[in-house]
C-alpha positions in Angstrom: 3.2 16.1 -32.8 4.1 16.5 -29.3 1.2 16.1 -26.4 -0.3 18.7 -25.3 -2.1 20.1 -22.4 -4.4 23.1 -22.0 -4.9 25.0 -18.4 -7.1 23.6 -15.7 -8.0 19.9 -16.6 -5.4 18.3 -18.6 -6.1 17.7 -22.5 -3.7 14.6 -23.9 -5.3 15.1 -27.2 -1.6 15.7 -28.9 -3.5 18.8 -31.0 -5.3 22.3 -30.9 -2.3 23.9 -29.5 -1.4 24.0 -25.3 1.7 23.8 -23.7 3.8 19.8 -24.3 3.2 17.5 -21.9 6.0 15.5 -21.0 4.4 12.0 -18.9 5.1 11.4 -15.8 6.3 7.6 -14.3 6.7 6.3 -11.0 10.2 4.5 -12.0 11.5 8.2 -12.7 10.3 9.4 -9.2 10.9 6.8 -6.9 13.1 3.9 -6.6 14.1 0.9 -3.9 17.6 0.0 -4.4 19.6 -2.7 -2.5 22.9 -2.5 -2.3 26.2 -3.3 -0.1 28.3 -1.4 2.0 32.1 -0.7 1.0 33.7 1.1 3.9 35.1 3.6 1.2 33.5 7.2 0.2 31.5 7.5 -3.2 29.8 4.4 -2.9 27.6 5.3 -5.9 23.8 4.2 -6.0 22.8 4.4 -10.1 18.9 4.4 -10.1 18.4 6.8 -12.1 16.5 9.2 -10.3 17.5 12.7 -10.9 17.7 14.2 -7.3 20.8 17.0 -8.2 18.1 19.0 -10.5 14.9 17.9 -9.4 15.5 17.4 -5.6 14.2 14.9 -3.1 14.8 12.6 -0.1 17.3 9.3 -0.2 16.0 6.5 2.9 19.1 4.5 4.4 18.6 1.4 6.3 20.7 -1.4 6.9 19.0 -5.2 6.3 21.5 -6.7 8.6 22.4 -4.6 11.3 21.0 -2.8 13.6 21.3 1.0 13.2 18.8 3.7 12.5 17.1 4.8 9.7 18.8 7.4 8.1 17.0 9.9 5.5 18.5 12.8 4.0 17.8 15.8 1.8 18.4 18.5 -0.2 15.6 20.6 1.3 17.1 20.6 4.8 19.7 22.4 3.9 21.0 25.3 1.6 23.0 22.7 -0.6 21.3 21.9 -3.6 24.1 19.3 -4.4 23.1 16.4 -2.0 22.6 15.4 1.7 24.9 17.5 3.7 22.9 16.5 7.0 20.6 13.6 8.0 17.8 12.6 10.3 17.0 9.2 12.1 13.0 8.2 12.1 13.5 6.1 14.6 15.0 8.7 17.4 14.0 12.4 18.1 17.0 13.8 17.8 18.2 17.2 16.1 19.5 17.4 12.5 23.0 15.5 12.3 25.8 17.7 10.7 28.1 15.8 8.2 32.0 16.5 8.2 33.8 16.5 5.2 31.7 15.9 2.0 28.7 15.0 4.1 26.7 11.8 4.2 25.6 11.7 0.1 26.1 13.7 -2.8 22.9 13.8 -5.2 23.6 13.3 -8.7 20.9 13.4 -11.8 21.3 9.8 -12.1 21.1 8.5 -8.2 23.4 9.2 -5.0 26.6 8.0 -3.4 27.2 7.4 -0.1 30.3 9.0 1.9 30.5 7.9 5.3 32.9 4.5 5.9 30.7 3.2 9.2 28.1 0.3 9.7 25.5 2.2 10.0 25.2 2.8 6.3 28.1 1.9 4.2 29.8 -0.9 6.3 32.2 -3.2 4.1 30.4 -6.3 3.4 27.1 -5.6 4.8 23.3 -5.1 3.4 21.3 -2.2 2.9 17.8 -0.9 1.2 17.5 2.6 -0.3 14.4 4.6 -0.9 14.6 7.6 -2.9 11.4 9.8 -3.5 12.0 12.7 -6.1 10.5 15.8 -5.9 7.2 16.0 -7.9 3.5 17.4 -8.2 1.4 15.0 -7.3 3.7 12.4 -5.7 6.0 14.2 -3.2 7.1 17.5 -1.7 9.4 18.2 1.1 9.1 21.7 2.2 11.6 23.6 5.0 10.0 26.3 7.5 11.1 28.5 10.4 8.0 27.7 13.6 7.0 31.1 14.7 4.8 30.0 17.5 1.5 30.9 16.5 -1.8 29.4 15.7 -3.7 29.6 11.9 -0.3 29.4 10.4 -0.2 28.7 6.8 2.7 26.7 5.1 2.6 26.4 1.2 3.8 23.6 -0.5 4.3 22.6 -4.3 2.5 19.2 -4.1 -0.5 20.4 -6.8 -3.1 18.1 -4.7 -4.7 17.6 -1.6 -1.7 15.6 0.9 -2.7 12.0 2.1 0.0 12.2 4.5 2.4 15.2 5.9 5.2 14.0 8.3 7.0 17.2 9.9 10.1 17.2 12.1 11.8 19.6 14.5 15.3 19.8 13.1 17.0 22.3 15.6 17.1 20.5 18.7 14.9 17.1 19.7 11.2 16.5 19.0 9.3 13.9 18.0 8.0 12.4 14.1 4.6 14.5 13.7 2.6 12.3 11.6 -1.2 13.2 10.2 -2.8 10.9 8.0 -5.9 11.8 6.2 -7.7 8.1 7.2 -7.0 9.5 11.0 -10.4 10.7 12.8 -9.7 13.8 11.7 -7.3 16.9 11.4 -7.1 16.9 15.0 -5.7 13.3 15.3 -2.2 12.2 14.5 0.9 9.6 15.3 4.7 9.4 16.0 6.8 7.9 13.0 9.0 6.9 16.0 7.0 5.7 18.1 4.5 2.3 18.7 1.6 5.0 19.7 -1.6 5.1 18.7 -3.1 8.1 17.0 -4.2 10.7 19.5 -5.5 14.3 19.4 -2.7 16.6 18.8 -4.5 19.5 17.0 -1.8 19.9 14.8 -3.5 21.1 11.4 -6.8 23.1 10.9 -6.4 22.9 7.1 -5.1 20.7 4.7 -5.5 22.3 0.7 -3.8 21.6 -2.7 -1.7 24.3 -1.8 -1.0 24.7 1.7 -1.4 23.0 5.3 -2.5 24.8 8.1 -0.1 24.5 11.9 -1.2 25.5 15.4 1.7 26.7 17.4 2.9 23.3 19.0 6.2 22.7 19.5 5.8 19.4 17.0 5.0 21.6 14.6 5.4 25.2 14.9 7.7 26.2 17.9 8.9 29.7 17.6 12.3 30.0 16.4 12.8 26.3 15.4 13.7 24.7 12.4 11.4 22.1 10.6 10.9 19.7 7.3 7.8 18.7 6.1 7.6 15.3 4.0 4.5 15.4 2.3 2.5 12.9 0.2 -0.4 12.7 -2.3 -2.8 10.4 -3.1 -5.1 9.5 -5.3 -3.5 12.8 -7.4 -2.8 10.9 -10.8 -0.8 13.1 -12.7 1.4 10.2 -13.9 1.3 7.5 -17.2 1.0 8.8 -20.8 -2.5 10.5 -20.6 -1.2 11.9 -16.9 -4.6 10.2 -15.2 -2.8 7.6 -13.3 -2.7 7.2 -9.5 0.8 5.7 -8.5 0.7 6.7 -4.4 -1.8 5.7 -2.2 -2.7 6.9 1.5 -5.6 4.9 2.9 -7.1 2.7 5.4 -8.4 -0.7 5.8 -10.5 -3.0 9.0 -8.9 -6.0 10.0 -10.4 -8.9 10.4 -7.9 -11.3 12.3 -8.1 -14.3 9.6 -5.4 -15.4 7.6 -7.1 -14.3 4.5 -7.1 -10.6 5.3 -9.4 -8.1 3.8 -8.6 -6.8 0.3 -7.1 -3.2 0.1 -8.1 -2.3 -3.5 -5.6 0.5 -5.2 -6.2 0.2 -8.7 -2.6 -1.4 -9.5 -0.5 -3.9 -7.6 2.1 -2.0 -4.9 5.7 -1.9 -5.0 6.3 -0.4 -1.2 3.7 -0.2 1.4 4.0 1.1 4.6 1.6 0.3 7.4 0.7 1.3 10.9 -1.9 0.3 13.2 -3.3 3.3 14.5 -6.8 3.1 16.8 -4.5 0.7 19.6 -0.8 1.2 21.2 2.3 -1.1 20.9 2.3 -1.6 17.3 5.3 -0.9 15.0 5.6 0.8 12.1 5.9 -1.6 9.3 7.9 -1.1 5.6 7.9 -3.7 3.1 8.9 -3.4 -0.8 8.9 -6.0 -4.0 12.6 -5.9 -4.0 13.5 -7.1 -1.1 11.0 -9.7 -0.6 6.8 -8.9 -1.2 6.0 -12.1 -2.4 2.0 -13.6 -2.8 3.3 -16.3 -0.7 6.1 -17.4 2.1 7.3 -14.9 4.3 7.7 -10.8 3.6 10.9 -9.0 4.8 10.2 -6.1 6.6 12.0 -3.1 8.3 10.2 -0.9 11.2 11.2 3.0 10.7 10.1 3.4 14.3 13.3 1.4 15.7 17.2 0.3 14.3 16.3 -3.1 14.0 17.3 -5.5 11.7 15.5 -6.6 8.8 13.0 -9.5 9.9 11.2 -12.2 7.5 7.2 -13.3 8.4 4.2 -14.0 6.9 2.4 -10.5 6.8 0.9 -9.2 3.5 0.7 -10.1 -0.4 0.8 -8.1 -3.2 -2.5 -8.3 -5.6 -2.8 -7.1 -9.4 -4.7 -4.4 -8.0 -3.7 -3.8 -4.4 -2.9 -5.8 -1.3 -4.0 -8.1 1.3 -3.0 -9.6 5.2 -2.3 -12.7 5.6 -1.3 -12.8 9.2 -3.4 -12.4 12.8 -0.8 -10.4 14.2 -1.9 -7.7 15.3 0.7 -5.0 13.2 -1.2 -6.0 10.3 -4.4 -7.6 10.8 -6.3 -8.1 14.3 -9.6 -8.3 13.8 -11.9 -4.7 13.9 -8.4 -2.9 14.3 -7.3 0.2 12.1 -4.8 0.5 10.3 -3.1 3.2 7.8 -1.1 2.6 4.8 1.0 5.0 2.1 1.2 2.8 -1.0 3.4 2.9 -4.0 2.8 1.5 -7.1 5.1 -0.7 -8.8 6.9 0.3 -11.7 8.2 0.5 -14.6 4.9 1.9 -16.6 7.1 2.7 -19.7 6.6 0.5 -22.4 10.3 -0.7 -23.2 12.2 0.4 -26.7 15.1 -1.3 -25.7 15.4 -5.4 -25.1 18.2 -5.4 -23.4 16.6 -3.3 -20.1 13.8 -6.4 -19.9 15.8 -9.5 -21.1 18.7 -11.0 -21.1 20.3 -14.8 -21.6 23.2 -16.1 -19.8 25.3 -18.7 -20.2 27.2 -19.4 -17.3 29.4 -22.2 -15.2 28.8 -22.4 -11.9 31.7 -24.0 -9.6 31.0 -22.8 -6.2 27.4 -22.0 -4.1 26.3 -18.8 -4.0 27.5 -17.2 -7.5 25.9 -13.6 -9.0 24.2 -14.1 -12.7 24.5 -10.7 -13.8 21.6 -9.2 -16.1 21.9 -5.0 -15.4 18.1 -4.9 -14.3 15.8 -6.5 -11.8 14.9 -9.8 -12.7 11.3 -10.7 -12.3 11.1 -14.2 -13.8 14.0 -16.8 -14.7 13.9 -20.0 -16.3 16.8 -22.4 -16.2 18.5 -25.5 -17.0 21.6 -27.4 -16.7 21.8 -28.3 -20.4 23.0 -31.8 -20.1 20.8 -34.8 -20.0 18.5 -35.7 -17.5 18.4 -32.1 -15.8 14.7 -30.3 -15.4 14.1 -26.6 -16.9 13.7 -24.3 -13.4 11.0 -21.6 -12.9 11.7 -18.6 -10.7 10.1 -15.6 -10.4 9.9 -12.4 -7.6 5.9 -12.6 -7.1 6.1 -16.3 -6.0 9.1 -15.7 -3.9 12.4 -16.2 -4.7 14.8 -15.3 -1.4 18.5 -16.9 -1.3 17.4 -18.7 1.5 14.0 -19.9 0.2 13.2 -19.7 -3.3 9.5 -21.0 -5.0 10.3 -23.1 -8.0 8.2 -24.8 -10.9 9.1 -26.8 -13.2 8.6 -26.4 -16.9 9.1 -30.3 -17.8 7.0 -31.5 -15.3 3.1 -31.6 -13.7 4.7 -31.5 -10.4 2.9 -28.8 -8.0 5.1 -25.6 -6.6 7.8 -26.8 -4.5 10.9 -24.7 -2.1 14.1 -25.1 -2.6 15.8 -24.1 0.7 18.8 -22.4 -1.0 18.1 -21.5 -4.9 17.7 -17.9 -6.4 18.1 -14.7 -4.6 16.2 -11.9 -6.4 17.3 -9.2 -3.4 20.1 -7.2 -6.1 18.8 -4.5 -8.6 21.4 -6.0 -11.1 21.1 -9.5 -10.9 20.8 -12.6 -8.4 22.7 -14.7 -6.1 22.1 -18.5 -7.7 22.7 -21.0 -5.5 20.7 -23.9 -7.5 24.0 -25.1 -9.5 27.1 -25.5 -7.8 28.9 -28.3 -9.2 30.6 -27.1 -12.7 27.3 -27.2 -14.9 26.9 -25.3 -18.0 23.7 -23.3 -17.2 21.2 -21.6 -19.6 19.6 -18.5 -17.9 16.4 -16.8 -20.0 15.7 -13.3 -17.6 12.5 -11.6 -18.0 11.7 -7.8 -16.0 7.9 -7.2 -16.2 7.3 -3.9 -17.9 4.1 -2.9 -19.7 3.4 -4.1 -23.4 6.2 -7.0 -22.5 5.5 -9.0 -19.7 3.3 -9.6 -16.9 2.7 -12.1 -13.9 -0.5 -12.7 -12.2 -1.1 -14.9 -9.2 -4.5 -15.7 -8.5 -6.7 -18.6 -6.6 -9.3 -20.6 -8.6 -12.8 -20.1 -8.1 -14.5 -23.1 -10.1 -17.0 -20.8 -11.8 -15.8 -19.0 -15.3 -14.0 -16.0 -14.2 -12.1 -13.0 -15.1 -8.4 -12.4 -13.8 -7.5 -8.4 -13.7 -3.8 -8.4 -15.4 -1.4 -5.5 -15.8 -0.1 -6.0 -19.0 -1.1 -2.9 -20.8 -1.7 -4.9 -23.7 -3.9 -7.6 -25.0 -1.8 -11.2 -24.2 -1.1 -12.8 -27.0 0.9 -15.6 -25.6 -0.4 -16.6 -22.0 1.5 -19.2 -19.8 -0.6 -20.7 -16.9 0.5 -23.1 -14.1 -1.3 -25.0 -10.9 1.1 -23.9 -8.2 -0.9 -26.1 -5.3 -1.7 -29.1 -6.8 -0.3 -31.3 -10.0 -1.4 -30.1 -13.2 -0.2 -29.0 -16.5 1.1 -25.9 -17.8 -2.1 -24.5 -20.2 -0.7 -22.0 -22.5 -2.8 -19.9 -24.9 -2.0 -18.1 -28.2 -3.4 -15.6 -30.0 -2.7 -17.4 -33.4 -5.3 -20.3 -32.6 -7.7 -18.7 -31.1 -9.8 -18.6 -27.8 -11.3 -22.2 -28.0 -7.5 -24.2 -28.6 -4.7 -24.4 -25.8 -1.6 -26.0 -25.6 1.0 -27.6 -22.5 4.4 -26.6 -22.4 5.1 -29.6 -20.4 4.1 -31.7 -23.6 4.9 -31.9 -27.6 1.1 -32.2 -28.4 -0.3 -30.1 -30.8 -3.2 -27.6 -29.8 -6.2 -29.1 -28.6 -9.6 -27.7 -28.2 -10.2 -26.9 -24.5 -12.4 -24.4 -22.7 -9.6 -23.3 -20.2 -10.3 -19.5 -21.6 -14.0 -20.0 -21.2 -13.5 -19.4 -25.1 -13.3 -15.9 -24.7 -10.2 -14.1 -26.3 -8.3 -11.9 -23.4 -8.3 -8.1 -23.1 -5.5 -5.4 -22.3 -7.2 -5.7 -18.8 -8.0 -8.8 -18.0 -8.1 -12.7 -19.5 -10.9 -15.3 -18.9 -11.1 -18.5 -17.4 -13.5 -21.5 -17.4 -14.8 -23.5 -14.3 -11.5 -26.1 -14.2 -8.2 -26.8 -15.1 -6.6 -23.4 -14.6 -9.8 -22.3 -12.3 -10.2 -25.2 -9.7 -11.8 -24.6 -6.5 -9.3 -23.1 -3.9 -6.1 -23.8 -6.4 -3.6 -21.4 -6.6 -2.3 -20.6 -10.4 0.4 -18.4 -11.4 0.1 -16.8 -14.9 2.3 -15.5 -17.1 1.5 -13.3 -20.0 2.9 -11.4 -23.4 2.3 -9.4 -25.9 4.4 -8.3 -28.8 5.8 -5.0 -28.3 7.5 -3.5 -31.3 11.3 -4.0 -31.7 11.3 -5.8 -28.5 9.2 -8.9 -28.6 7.2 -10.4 -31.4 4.5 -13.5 -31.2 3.0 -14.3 -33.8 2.4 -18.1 -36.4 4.1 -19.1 -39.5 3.5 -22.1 -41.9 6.5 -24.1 -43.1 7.2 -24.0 -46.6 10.1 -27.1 -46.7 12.4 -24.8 -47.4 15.8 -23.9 -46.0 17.1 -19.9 -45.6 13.3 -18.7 -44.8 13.6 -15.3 -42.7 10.9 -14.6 -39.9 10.5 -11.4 -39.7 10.1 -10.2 -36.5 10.7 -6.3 -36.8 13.9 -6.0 -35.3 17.2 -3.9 -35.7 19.7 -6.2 -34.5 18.2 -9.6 -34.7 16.4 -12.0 -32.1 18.5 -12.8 -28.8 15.6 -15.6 -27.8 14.1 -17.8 -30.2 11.4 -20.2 -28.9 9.9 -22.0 -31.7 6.2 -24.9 -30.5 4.5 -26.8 -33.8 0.8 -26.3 -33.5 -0.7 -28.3 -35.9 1.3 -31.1 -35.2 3.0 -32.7 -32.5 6.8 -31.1 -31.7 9.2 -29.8 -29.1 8.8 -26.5 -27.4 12.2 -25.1 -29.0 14.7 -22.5 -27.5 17.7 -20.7 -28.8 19.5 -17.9 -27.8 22.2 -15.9 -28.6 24.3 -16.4 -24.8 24.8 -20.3 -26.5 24.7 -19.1 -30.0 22.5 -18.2 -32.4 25.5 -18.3 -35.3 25.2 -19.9 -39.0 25.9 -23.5 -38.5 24.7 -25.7 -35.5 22.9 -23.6 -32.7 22.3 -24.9 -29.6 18.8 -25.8 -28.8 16.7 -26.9 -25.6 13.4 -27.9 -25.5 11.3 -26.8 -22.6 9.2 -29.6 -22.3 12.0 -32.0 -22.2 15.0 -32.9 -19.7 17.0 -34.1 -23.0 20.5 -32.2 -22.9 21.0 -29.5 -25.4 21.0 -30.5 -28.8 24.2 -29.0 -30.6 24.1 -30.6 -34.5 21.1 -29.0 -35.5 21.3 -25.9 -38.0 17.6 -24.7 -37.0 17.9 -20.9 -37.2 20.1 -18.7 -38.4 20.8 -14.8 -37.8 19.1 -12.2 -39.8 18.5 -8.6 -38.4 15.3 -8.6 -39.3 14.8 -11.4 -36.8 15.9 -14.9 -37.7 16.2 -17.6 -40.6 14.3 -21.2 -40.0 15.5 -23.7 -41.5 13.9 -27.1 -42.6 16.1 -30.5 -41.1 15.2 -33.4 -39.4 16.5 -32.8 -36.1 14.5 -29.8 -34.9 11.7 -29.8 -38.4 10.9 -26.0 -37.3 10.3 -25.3 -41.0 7.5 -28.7 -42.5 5.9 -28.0 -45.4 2.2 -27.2 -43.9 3.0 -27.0 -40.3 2.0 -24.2 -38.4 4.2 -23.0 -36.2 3.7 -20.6 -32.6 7.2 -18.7 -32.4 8.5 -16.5 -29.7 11.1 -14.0 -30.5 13.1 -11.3 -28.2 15.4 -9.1 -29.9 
């Protein structure tokens, strides 16, 4: 039965009747997407974001040079079919007027890009897109003709109270009229293209869930002129399967001038995040987003919609399971007793994944020369990696930590050692992949590619307390298999499992079997958070970066088994097509953290096999596994023993 929902106060009760209810998610609204110029027309974007039917707003902005911002719409002109015209955010000039098929076609799947200059399609060169659809409780863009006069009424389809309207003059010049509602008031507002502080302006006299109120400035309301209106909710919900989740945010926070800024608290960890300082002059406008670099450490890339610059790389903000915090003295983000404004997005996807293949992928690949692309279709949130031959350590990356081209965080699954920065390694800027710059000498690399989605997989950074503790996660799901690593300090990698309980743990960088430790302060996790005890994964000041999943039905599966002896045993794993990752620990006993996967071969002889906790090369005369669709067959042999009579085993499956 379908979900339902009655009039006034929606009912997600899936009975007594109503109208469907088809859920809302941020990843079908809003996207970032990096991408490179070509100097050729129909430089297609595919982020699926349906902006032909639906309508919206495409960003432009290019990382490496400096030209303006462009943004673009379907609402600033009469074509529903894409952006014939464009504004800059950074100038006051008039609406720009395309020539031949304008500057982007909108397509129910994404955009192209028309236009053959640097500014943003140059051959060769970097750019960042931000595309906000068209939706109740997210965004609106409305178009209006100023008539001059006071009390003015403009209606818009937002279905909630704005956090934040920006409105420009699109006739002739005039400047970004920004109100925001953490502003002093209705009265107060800012420039979008300018360093100014908020001001009175007298703008608005009414802001509603279905209309804002003008005054007859020329900002806002000259007579005769042209404007837009890009307005934003917050706080709204509206969006996730029972259509009570917040994904935008328009707030305020105090700064305090310390490298450990105040917390901004959301309710879910942000994807984009743009801030202003508004109660003192000179300030820019500042954009940062998860794709092209938001890590919890090292420096964030940002962009300034205020000016053309090009991109720039600091220390400025982290991201937080559930919001955001400074980490800078400068005064853009964080001198002490200043204001400052934000619009937050949160980050996506919140789908729960039917298909493996959008959230993993292995790779096998042989890299010959620095800088080579490991394709995987999606964005890559976590990799691990290793050369398979003898001697060569198994690599952790992941997005959160940081993981630039030119600076990538890296942990090592083999080893105690703390977090260390590899100058060139893994660059997680590219919506479809990464730049790997880690092997370049003809190795024969294994790649395992995770993307964090709900039910599947989740990473948490967090610093340690030394008192037992709760850590808010974003899993969606209880954990059932939790990965947990000191990132400041030496220490091993305590993993927990479902299958033995809060009281037992094991180390990935070791072959011992489970032990009874108090590293969960024997308390079993929830689908919101997972405990800790007072050390080990909770010291004092010590940063720890967690990783955590769950089985999610015909994607993952975690789960035990105990060996029978046998050979041809099939673990069923609740798949259609078979397992693609195979990771295989013995619990009971001591033995190998085992991996297979189907980029070396998962076939019906010898498969391939690493061991995670181990720089031994890949062992290739072992006939461990075996394909079945189901999942996979163990087998019992010496090399591997993945099958003992009376072993338990931990496995790890992805389809």
């Amino acid at each position: 039965m379908p979900l339902q929902a009655t009039s006034g106060a929606a009912s997600y009760d899936a009975f007594g009747g109503g109208v469907p209810v088809v859920p809302n998610y941020i990843e079908d609204v809003f996207s970032t997407y990096l991408y490179t110029g070509t100097s050729t027309a129909d430089n297609k974007i595919t982020n699926n974001i349906d902006l032909a039917t639906k309508g919206g707003m495409v960003w432009l902005k290019s990382r490496t040079g400096a030209t303006s911002n462009y943004l673009t719409t379907n609402a600033t002109t009469t074509s529903s079919g894409g952006g014939t015209t464009w504004l800059y955010s950074d100038t006051t000039d008039a609406l720009l007027g395309a020539t031949g098929t304008g500057l982007c076609n909108f397509f129910t799947d994404g955009f192209d890009i028309n236009p053959s200059g640097s500014g943003i399609n140059g051959s060769g060169n970097n750019y960042a897109s931000w595309t906000f659809r068209k939706q109740p409780k997210f965004f609106d863009i409305v178009t209006y003709t100023g008539n001059g006069t006071s009390g003015r009424a403009i209606s818009h389809s937002l279905g909630s109270t704005p956090g934040c309207i920006i409105i420009k003059r699109t006739n002739t010049t005039g400047n970004w009229a920004t109100w925001h509602r953490s502003l002093t008031s209705l009265n107060y507002g800012l420039y979008l293209n300018t360093t100014d502080a908020e001001m009175f302006q007298g703008w608005f006299s009414n802001v509603d869930s279905t209309s804002f109120t003008i005054s007859g400035s020329s900002d806002v309301n000259a007579n005769g002129s042209t404007y837009v209106a890009y307005i934003y909710a917050h706080n709204a919900g509206g969006f996730g399967l029972t259509g009570t989740d917040n994904v935008i945010s328009c707030g305020s926070y105090t700064g305090n001038g310390s490298t450990t800024g105040p917390v901004v608290t959301l309710g879910y960890e942000p994807q984009w995040l743009l801030v202003k300082r508004s109660s003192a002059s000179g300030d820019d406008w500042i954009l940062v987003d998860n794709m092209r670099g938001f890590p919890v450490t090292g420096n964030t890339q940002y962009l300034n919609p205020n000016n053309s610059f090009a991109e720039s790389s600091f220390a400025l903000v982290s991201p937080l399971a559930t919001g955001f915090q400074p980490r800078t003295t400068d005064g853009g983000y964080n001198a002490n007793g200043s204001t400052y404004i934000y619009i937050a997005i949160r980050r996506g996807p919140m789908k729960v994944p039917t298909d493996a293949t959008k959230v993993f992928i292995p790779n096998k690949t042989t890299s010959t020369t620095a800088s080579t692309t490991v394709t995987t279709n999606f964005p890559v949130d976590l990799t691990i990696t290793k050369d398979v031959a003898s001697g060569t350590n198994n690599f952790v990356y992941d997005r959160l930590r940081g993981s630039l081209y030119t600076s990538s965080r890296e942990l090592i699954t083999n080893s105690t050692a703390a977090e260390s920065s590899r100058a060139y390694g893994l660059g997680f800027d590219n919506n479809t992949g990464y730049r790997n710059n880690v092997y370049n000498n003809n190795e024969t690399i294994a790649w395992w590619n995770f993307r964090r989605a709900p039910s599947f997989f989740d990473e948490v950074c967090y610093t340690g307390t030394g008192s037992a503790r709760t850590v808010t996660h974003n899993l969606g799901a209880v954990p059932e298999l939790m990965i947990m690593k000191n990132r400041s300090t030496t220490g091993g990698w305590y993993t927990y499992a479902a299958s033995l309980g809060a009281s037992n743990a094991l180390q990935l960088n070791l072959s011992d079997a489970a032990l009874g430790f108090g590293y969960w302060n024997n308390t079993a996790p929830t689908a919101s958070v997972f405990s800790t005890g007072a050390g080990s994964n909770n010291d004092s000041g010590v940063t720890y970066v967690a990783y955590l999943f769950a089985t999610c039905a015909g994607v993952q599966y975690i789960n035990s088994y105990v060996g029978d002896g046998t050979t041809g045993r099939t673990i069923n794993c609740g798949f259609a097509g078979g397992a693609r990752f195979v990771g295989i620990k013995a619990t009971s006993t001591s033995g190998s953290w085992w991996t297979f996967d189907s980029a070396r071969g998962i076939v019906t002889n010898n498969d391939p096999a690493l061991q995670l906790n181990s720089t031994a090369a890949e062992v290739t005369s072992a006939d461990a596994i075996d394909t079945a669709s189901s999942g996979f067959i163990v087998n019992q042999e010496a090399t591997c023993s993945l099958n003992a009579s009376g072993v338990t085993y931990l496995v790890w499956a992805i389809a």
